[in-house]
C-alpha positions as CSV (number, residue, x, y, z in Angstrom):
1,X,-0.3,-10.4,-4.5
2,X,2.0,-11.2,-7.5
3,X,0.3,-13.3,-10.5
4,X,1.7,-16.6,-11.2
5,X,3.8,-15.5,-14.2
6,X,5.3,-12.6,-12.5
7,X,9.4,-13.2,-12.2
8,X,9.1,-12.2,-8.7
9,X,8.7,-14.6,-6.1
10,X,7.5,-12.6,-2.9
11,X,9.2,-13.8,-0.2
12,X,12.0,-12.5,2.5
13,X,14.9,-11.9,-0.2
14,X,12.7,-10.3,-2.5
15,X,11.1,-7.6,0.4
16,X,14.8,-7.4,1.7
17,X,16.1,-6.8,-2.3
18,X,13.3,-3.9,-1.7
19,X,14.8,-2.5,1.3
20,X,18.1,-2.2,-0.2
21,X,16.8,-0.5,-3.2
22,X,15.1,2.1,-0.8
23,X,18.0,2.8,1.3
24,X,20.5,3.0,-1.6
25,X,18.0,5.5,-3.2
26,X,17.6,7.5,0.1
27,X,21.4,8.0,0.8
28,X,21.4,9.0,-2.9
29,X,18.8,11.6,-3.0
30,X,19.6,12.8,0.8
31,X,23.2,13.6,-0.9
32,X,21.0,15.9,-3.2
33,X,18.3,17.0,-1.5
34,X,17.3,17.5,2.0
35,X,13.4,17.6,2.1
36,X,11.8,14.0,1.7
37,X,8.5,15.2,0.2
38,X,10.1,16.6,-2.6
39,X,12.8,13.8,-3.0
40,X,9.1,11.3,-3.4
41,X,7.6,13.9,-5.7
42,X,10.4,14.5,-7.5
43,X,11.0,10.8,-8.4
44,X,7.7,9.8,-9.5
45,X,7.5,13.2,-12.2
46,X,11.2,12.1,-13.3
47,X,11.0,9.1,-13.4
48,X,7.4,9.4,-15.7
49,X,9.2,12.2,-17.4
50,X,12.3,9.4,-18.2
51,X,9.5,6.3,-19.0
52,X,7.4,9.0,-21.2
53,X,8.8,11.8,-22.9
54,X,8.5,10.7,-25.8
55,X,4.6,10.8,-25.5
56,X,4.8,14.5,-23.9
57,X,5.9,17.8,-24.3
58,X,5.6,18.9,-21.3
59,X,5.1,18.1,-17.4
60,X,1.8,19.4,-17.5
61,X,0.8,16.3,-20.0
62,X,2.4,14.1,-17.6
63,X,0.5,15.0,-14.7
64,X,-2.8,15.1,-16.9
65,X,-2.3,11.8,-17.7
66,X,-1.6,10.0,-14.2
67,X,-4.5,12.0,-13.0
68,X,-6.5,10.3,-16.0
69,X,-5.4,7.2,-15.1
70,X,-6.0,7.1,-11.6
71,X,-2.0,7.1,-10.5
72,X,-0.9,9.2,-7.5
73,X,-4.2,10.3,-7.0
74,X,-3.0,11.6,-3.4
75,X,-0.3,13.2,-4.6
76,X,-1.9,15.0,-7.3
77,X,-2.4,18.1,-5.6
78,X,1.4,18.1,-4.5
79,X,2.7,17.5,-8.4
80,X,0.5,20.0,-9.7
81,X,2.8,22.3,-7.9
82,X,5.7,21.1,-10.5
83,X,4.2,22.4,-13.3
84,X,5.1,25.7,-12.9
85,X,9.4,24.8,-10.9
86,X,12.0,24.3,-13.0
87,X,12.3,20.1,-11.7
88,X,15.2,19.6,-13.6
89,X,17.4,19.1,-10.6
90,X,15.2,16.1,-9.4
91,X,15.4,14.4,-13.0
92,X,19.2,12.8,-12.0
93,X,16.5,11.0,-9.3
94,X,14.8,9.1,-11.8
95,X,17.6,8.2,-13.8
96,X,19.3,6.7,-10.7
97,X,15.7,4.8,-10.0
98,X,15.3,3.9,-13.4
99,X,19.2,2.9,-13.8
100,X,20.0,0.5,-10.1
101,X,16.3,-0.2,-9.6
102,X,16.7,-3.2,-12.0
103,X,20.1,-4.5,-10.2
104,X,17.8,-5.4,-7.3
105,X,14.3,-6.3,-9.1
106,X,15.5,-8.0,-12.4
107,X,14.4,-11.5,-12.1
């Protein structure tokens, strides 16, 4: 449930606003790549590579930290294999996330 001073009001537009996002991003990344686990995997370490790299040198870091905090704790296992794969490819993911996500969750 969203807090009472979130901008977001949950209702029908904003899960449809959601669904939009999602489908933009997946005929975007499908135009890229082919292989859907990677595509999900590759957006949340480019997208914490985008939001943090100026608190890490490296993706190893990144990964140490969302497994300190908790984050992704299922996926762990599948992002520790990006530590060693050049995921440079998959960084224009996050920029497109990071760049039209807010065209459909600004408030």
């Amino acid at each position: 449930m969203i807090s009472s001073d979130s901008p977001y009001e949950v209702n029908d537009m904003y899960y449809g606003d959601v669904k939009k996002l999602a489908d933009e991003f997946l005929e975007f990344a499908h135009s890229c790549f082919d292989d859907d686990e990677k595509i999900l995997e590759g957006l949340i370490v480019s997208v914490y590579w985008k939001l943090c790299c100026d608190k890490f040198s490296s993706l190893a870091q990144i990964i140490d930290y969302l497994e300190y905090i908790g984050d992704f704790n299922d996926q762990l296992p599948y992002l520790r294999k990006w530590e060693n794969t050049d995921f440079s490819p998959y960084l224009i993911l996050g920029d497109w996330f990071c760049k039209n996500a807010s065209k459909y969750l600004a408030s």
